[in-house]
Backbone as XML, in Angstrom:
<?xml version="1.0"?>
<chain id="A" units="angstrom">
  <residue number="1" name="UNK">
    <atom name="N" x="-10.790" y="-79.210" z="-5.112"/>
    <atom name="CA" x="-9.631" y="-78.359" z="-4.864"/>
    <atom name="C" x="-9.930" y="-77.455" z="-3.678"/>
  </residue>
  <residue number="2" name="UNK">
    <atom name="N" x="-9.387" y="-77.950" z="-2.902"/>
    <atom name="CA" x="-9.216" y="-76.451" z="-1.503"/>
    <atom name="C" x="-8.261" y="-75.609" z="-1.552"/>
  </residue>
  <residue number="3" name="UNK">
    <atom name="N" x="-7.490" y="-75.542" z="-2.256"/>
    <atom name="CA" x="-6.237" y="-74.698" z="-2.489"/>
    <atom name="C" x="-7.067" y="-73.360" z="-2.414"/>
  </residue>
  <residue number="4" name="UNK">
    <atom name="N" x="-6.291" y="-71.702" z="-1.966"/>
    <atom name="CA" x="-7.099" y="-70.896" z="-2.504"/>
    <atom name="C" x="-6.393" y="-70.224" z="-3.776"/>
  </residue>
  <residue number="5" name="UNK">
    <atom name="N" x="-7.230" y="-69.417" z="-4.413"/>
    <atom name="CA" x="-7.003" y="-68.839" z="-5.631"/>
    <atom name="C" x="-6.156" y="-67.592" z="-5.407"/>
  </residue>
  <residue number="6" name="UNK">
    <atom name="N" x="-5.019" y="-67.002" z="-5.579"/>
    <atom name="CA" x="-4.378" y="-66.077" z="-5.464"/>
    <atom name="C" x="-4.764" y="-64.864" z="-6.158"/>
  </residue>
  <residue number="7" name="UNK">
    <atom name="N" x="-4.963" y="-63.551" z="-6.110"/>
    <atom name="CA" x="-4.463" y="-62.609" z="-7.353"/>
    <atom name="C" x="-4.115" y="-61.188" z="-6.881"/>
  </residue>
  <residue number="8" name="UNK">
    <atom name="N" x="-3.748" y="-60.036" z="-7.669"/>
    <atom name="CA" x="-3.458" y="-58.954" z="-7.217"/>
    <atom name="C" x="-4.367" y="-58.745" z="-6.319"/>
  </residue>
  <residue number="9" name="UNK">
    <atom name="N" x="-4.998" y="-58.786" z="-6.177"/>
    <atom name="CA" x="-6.008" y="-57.727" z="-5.089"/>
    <atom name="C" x="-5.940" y="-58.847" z="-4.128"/>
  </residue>
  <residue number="10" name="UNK">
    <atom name="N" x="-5.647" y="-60.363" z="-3.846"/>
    <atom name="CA" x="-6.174" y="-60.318" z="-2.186"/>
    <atom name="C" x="-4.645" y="-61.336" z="-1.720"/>
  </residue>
  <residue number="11" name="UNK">
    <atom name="N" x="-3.745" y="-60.674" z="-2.396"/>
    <atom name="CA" x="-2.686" y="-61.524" z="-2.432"/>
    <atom name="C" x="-2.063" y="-61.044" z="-1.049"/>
  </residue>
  <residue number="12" name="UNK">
    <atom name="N" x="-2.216" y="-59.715" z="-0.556"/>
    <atom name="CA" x="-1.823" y="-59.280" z="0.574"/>
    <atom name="C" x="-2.557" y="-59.459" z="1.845"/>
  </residue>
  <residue number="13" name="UNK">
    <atom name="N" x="-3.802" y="-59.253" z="1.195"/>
    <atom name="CA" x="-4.645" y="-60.377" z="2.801"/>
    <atom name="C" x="-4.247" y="-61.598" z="3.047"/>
  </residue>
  <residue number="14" name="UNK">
    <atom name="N" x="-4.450" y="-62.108" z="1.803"/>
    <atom name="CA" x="-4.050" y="-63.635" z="1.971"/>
    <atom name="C" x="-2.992" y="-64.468" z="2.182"/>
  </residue>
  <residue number="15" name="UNK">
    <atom name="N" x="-1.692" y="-63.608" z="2.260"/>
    <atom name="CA" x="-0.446" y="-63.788" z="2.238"/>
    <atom name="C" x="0.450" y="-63.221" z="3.780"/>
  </residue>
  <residue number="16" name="UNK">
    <atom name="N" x="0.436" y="-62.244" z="2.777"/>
    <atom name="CA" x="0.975" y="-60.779" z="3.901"/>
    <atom name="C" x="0.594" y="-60.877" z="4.885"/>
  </residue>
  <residue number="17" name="UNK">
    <atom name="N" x="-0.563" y="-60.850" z="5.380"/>
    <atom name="CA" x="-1.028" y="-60.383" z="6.722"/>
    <atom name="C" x="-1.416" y="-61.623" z="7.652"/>
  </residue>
  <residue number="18" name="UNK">
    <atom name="N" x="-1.359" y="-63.192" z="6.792"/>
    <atom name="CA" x="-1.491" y="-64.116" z="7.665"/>
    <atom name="C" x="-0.349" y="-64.352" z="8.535"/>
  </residue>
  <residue number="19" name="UNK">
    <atom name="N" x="-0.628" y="-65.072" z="10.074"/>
    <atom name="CA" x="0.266" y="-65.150" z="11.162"/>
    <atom name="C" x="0.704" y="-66.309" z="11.442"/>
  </residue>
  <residue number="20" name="UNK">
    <atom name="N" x="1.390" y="-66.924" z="12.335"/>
    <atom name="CA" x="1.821" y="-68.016" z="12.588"/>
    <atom name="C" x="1.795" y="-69.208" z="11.716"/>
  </residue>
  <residue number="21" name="UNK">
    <atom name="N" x="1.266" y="-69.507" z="10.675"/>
    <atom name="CA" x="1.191" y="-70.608" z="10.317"/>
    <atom name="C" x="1.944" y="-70.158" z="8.784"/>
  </residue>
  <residue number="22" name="UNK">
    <atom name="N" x="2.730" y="-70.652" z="8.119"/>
    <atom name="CA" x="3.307" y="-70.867" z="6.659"/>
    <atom name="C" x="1.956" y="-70.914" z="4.954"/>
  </residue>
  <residue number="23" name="UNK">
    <atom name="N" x="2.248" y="-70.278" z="4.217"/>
    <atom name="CA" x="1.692" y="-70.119" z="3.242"/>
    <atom name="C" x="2.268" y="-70.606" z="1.981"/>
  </residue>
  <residue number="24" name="UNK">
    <atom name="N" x="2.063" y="-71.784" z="1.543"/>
    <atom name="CA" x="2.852" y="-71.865" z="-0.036"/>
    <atom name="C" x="1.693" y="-71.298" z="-0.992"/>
  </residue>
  <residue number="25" name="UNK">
    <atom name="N" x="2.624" y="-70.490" z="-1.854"/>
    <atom name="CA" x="2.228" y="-70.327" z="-3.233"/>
    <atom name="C" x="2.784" y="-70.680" z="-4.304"/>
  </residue>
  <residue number="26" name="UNK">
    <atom name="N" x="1.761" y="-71.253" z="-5.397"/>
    <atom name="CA" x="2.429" y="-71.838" z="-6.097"/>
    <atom name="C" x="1.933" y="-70.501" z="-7.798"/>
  </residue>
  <residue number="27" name="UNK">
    <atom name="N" x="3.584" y="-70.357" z="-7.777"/>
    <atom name="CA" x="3.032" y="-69.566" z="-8.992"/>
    <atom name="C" x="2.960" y="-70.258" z="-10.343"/>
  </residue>
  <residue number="28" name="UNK">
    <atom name="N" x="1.767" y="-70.172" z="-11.144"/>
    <atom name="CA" x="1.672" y="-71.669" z="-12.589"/>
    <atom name="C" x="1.034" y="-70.268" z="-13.610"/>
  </residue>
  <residue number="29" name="UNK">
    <atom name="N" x="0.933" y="-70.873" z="-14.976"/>
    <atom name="CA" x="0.311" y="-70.762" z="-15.893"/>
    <atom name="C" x="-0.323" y="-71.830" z="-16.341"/>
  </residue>
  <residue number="30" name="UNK">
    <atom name="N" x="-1.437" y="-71.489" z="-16.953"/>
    <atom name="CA" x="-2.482" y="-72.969" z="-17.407"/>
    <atom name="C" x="-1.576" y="-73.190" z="-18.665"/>
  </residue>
  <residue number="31" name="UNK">
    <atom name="N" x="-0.809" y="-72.582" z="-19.450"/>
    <atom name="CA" x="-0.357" y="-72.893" z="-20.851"/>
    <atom name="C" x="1.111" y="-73.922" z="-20.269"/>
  </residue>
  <residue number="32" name="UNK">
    <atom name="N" x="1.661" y="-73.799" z="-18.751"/>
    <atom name="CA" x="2.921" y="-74.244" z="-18.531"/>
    <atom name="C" x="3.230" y="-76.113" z="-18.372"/>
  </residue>
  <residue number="33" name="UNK">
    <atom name="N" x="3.063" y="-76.768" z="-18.847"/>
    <atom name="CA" x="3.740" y="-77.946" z="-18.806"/>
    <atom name="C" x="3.835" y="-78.382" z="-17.259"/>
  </residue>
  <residue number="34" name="UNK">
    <atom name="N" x="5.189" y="-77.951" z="-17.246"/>
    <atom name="CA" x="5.146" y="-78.205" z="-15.899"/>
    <atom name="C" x="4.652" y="-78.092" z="-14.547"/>
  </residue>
  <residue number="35" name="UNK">
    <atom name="N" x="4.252" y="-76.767" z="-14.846"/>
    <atom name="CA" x="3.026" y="-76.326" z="-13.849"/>
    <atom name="C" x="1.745" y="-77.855" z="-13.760"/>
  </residue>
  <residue number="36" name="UNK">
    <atom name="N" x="0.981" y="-77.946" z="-15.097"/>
    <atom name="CA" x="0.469" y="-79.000" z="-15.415"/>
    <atom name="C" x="0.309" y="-80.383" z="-14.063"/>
  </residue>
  <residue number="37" name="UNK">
    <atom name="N" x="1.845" y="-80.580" z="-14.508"/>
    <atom name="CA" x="2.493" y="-81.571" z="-13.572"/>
    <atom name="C" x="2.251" y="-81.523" z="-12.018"/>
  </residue>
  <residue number="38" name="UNK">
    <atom name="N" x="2.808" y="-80.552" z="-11.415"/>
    <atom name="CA" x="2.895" y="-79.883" z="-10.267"/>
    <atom name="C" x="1.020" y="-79.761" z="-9.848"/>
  </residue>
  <residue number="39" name="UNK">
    <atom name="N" x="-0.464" y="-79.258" z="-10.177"/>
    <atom name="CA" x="-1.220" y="-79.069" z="-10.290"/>
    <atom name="C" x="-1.779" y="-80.277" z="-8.922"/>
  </residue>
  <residue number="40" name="UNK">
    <atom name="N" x="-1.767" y="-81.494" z="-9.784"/>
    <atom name="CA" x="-1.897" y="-82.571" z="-8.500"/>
    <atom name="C" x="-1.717" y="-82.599" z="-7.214"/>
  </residue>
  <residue number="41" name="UNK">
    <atom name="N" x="-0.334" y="-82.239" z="-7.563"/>
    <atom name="CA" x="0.286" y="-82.365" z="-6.043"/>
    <atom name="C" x="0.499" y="-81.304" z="-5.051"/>
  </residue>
  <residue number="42" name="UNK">
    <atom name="N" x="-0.068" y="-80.360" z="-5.732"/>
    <atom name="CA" x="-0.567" y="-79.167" z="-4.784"/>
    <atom name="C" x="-1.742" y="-79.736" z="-4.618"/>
  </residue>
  <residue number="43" name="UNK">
    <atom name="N" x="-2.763" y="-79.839" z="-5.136"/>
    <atom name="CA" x="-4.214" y="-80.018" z="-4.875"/>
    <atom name="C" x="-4.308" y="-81.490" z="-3.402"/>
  </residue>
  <residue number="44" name="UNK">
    <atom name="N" x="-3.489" y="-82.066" z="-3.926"/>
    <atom name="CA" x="-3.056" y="-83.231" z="-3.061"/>
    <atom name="C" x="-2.504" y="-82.831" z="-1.662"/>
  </residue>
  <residue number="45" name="UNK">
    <atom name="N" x="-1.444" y="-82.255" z="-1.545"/>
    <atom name="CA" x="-0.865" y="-81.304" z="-0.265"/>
    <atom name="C" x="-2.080" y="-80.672" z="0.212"/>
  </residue>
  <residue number="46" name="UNK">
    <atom name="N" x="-2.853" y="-79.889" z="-0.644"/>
    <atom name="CA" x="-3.823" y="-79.322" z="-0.261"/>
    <atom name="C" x="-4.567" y="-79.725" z="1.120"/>
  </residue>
  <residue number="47" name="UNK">
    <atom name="N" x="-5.295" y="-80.916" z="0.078"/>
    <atom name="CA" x="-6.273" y="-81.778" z="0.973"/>
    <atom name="C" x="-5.738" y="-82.430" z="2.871"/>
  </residue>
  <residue number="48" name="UNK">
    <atom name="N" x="-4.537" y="-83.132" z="2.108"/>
    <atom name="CA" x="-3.558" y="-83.682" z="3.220"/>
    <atom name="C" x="-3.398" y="-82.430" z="4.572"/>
  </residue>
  <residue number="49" name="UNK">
    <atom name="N" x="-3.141" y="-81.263" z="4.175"/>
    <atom name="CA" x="-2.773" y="-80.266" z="5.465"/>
    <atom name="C" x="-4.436" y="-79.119" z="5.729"/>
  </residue>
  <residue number="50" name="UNK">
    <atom name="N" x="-5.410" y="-79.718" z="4.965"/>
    <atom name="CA" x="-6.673" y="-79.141" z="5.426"/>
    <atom name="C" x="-6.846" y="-79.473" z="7.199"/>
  </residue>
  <residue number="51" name="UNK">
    <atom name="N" x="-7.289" y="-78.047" z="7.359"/>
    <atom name="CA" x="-7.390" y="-77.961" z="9.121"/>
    <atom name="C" x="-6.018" y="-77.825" z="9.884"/>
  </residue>
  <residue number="52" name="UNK">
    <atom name="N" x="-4.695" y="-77.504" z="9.416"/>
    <atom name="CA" x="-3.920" y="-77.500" z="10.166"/>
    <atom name="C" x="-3.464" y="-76.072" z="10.017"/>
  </residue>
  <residue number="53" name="UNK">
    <atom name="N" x="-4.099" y="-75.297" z="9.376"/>
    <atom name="CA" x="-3.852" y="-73.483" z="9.226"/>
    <atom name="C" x="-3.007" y="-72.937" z="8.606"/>
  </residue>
  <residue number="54" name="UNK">
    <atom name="N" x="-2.316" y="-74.297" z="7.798"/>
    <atom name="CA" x="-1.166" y="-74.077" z="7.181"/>
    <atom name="C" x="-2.161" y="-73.819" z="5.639"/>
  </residue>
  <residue number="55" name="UNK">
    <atom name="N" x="-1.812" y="-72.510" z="4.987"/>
    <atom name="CA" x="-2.447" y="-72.189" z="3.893"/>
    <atom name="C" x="-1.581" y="-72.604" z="2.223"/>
  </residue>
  <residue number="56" name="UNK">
    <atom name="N" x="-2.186" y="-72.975" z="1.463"/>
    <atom name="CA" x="-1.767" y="-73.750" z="0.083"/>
    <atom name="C" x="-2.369" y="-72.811" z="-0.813"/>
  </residue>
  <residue number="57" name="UNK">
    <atom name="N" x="-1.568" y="-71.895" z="-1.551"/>
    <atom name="CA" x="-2.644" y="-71.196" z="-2.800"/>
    <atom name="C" x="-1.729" y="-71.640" z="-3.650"/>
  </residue>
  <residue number="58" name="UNK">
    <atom name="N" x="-2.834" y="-70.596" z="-4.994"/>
    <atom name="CA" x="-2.077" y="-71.013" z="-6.439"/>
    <atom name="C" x="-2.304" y="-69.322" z="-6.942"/>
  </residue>
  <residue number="59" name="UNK">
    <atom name="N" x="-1.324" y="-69.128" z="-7.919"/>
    <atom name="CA" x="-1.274" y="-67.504" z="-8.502"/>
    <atom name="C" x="-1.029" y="-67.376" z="-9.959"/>
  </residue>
  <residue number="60" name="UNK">
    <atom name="N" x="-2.042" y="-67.427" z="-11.033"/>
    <atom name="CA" x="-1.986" y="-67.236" z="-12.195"/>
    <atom name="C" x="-1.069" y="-66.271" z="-12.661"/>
  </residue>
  <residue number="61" name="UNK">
    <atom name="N" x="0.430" y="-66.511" z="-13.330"/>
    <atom name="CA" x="1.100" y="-65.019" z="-13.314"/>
    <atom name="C" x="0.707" y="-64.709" z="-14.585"/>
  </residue>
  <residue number="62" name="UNK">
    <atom name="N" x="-0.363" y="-65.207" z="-15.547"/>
    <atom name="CA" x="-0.890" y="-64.877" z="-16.463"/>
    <atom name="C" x="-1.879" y="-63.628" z="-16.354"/>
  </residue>
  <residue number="63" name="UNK">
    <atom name="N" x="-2.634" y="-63.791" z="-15.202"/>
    <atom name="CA" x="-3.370" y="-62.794" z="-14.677"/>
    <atom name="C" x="-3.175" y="-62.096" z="-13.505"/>
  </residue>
  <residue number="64" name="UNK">
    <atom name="N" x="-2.016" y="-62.352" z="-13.114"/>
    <atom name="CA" x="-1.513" y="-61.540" z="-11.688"/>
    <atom name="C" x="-0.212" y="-61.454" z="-12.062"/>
  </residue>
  <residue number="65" name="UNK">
    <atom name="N" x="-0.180" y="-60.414" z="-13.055"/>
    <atom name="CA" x="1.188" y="-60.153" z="-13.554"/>
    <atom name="C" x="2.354" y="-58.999" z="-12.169"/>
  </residue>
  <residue number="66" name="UNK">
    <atom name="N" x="1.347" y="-58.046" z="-11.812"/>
    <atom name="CA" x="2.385" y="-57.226" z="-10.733"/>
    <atom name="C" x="2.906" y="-57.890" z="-9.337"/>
  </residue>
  <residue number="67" name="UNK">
    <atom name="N" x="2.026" y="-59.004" z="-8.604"/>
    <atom name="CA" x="2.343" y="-59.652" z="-7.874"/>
    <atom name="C" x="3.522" y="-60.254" z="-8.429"/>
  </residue>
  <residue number="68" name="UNK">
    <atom name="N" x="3.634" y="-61.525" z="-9.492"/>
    <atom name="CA" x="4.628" y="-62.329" z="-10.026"/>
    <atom name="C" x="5.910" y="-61.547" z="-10.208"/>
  </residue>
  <residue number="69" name="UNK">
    <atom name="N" x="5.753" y="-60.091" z="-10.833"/>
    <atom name="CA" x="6.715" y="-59.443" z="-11.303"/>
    <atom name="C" x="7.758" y="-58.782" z="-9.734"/>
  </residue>
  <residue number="70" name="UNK">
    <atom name="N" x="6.643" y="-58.747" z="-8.369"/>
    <atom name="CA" x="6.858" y="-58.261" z="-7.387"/>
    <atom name="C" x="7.997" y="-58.985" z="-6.659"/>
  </residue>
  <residue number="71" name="UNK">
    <atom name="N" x="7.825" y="-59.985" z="-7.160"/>
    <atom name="CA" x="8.368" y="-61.916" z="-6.559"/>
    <atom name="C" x="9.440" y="-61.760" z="-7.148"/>
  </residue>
  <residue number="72" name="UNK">
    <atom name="N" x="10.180" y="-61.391" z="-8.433"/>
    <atom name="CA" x="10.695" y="-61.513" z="-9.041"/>
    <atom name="C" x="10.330" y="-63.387" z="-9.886"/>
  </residue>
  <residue number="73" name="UNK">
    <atom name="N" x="9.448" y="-63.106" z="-9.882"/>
    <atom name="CA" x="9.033" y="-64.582" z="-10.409"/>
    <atom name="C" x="9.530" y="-64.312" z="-12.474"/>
  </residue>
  <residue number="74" name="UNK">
    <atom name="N" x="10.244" y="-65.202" z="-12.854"/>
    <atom name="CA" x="11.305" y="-65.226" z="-13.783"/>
    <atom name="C" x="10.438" y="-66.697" z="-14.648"/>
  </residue>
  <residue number="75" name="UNK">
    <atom name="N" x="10.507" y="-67.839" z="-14.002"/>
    <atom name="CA" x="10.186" y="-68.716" z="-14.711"/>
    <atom name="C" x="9.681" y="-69.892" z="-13.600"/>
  </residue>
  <residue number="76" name="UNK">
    <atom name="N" x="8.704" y="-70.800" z="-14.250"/>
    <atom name="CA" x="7.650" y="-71.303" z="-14.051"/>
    <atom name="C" x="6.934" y="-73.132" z="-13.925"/>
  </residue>
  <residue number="77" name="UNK">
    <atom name="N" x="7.011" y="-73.756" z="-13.347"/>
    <atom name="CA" x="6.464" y="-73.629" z="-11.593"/>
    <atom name="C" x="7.806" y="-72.885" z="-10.924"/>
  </residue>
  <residue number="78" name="UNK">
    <atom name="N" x="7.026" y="-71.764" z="-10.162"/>
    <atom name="CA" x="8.149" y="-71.107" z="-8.943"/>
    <atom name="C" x="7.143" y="-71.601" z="-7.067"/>
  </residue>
  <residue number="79" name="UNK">
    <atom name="N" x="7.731" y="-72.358" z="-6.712"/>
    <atom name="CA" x="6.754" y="-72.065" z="-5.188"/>
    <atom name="C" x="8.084" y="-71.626" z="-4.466"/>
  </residue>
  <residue number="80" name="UNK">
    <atom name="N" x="6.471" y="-70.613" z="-3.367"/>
    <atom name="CA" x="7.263" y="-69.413" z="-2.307"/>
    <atom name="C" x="6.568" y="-69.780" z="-1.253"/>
  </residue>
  <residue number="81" name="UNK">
    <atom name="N" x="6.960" y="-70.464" z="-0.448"/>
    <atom name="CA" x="6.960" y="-70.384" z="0.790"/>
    <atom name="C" x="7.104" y="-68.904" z="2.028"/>
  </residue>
  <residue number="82" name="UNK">
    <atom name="N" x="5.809" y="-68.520" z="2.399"/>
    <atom name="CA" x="5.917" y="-67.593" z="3.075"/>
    <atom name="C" x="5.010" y="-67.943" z="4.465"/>
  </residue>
  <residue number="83" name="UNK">
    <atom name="N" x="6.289" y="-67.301" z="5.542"/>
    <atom name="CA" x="5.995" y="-67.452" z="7.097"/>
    <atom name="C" x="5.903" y="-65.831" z="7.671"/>
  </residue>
  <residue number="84" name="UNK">
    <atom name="N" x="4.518" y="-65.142" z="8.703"/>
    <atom name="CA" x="4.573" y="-63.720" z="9.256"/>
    <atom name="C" x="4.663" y="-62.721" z="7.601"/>
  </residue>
  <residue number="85" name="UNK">
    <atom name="N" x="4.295" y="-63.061" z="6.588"/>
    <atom name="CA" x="4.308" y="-62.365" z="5.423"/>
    <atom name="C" x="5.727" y="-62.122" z="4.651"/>
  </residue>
  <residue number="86" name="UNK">
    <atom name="N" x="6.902" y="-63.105" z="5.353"/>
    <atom name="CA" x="7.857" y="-62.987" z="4.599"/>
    <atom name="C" x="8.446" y="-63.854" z="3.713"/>
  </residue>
  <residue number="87" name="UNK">
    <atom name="N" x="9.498" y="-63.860" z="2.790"/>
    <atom name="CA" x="9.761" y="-64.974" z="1.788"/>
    <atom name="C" x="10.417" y="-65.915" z="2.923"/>
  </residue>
  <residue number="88" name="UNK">
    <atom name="N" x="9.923" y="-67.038" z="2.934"/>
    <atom name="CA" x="11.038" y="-68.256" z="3.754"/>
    <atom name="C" x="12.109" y="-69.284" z="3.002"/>
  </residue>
  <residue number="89" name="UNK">
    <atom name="N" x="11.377" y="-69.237" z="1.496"/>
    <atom name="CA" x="11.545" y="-70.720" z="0.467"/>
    <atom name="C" x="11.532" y="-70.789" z="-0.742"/>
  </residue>
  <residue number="90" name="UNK">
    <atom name="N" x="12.407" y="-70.962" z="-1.855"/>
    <atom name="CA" x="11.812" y="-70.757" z="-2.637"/>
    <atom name="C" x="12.099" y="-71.580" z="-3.598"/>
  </residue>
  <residue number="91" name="UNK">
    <atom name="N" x="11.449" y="-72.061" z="-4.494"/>
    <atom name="CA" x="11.712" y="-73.604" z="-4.974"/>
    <atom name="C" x="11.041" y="-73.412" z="-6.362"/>
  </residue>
  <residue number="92" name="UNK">
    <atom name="N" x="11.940" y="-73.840" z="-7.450"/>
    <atom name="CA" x="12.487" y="-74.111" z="-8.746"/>
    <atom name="C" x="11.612" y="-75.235" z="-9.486"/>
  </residue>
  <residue number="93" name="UNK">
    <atom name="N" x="10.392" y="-75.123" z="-10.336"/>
    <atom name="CA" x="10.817" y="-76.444" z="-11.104"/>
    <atom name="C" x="9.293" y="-77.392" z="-9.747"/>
  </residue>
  <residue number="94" name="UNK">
    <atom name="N" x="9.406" y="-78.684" z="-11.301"/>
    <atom name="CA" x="8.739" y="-79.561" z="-9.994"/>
    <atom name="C" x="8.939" y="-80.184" z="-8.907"/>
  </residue>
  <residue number="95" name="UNK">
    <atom name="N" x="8.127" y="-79.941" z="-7.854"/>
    <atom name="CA" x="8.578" y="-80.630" z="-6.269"/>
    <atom name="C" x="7.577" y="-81.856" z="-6.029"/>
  </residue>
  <residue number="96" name="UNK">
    <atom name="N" x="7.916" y="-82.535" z="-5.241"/>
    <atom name="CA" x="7.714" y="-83.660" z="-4.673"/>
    <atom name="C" x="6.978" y="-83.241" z="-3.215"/>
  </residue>
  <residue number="97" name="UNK">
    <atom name="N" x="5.489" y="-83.853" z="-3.733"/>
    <atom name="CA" x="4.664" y="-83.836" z="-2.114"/>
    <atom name="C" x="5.456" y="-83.803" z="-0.549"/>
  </residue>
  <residue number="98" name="UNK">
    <atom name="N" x="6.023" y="-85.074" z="-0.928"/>
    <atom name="CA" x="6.864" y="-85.558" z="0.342"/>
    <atom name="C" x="7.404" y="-83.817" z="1.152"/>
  </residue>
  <residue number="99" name="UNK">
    <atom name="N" x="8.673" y="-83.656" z="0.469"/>
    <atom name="CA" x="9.516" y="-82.447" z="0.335"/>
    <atom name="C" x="8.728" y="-81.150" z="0.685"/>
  </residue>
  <residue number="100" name="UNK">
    <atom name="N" x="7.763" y="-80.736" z="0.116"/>
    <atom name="CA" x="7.086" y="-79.195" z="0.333"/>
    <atom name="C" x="6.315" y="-79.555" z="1.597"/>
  </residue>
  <residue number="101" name="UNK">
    <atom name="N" x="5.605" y="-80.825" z="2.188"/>
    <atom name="CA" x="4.444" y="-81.036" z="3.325"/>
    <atom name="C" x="6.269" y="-80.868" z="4.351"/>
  </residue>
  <residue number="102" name="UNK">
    <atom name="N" x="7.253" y="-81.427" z="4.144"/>
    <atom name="CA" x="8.463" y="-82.001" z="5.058"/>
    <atom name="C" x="8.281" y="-80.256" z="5.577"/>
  </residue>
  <residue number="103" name="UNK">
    <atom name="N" x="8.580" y="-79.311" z="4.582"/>
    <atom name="CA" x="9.227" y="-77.975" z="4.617"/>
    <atom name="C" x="7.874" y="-77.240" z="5.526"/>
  </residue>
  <residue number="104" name="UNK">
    <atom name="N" x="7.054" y="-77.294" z="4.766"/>
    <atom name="CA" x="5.891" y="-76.219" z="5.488"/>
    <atom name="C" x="5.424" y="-76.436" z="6.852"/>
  </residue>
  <residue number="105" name="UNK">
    <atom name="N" x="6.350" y="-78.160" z="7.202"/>
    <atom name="CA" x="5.459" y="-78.696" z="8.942"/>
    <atom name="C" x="6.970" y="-77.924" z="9.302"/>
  </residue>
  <residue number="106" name="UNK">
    <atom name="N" x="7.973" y="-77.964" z="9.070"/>
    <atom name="CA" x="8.537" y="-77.476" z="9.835"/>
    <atom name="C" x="9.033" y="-76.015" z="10.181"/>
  </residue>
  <residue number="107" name="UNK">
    <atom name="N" x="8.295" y="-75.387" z="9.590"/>
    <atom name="CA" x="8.349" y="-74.366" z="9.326"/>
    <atom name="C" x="7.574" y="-73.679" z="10.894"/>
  </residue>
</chain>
């Protein structure tokens, strides 16, 4: 897994303050099903856009409850696409490799 690990404390370095290049986060719980699902194919995206500066995390809202709550993150898989530290994207439910690599190159 190259994905990085999200949480309150470096969610704003790691997010916020990165430049030019797009950031998905994927917000999961280990107890969520669908998250479950989704798990792969982040780890998969992952690998696929290693070296192109485009950053892939993941954010336990089990343990990064004020971030999630910050998001208005409601329910679960949520991915947020963020470009210059702002929201760009935001996507419902499980996604399809194809679809999130389509979104983040063009971003």
């Amino acid at each position: 897994m190259s994905e990085l690990n999200l949480t309150d404390a470096n969610f704003d370095q790691e997010v916020k303050n990165y430049k030019d290049k797009p950031v998905l986060v994927d917000f999961f719980a280990t107890w969520c099903g669908p998250c479950q699902v989704m798990g792969p194919i982040i780890d998969e995206l992952s690998e696929e856009l290693a070296g192109s500066g485009i950053k892939i995390a993941k954010l336990n809202v089990d343990e990064s409850q004020a971030k999630a709550g910050e998001y208005g993150v409601m329910s679960i898989p949520t991915i947020i696409i963020f470009k210059n530290g702002e929201e760009k994207e935001r996507l419902l439910g499980i996604q399809d490799k194809a679809s999130l690599k389509q979104k983040l190159e063009a971003l």
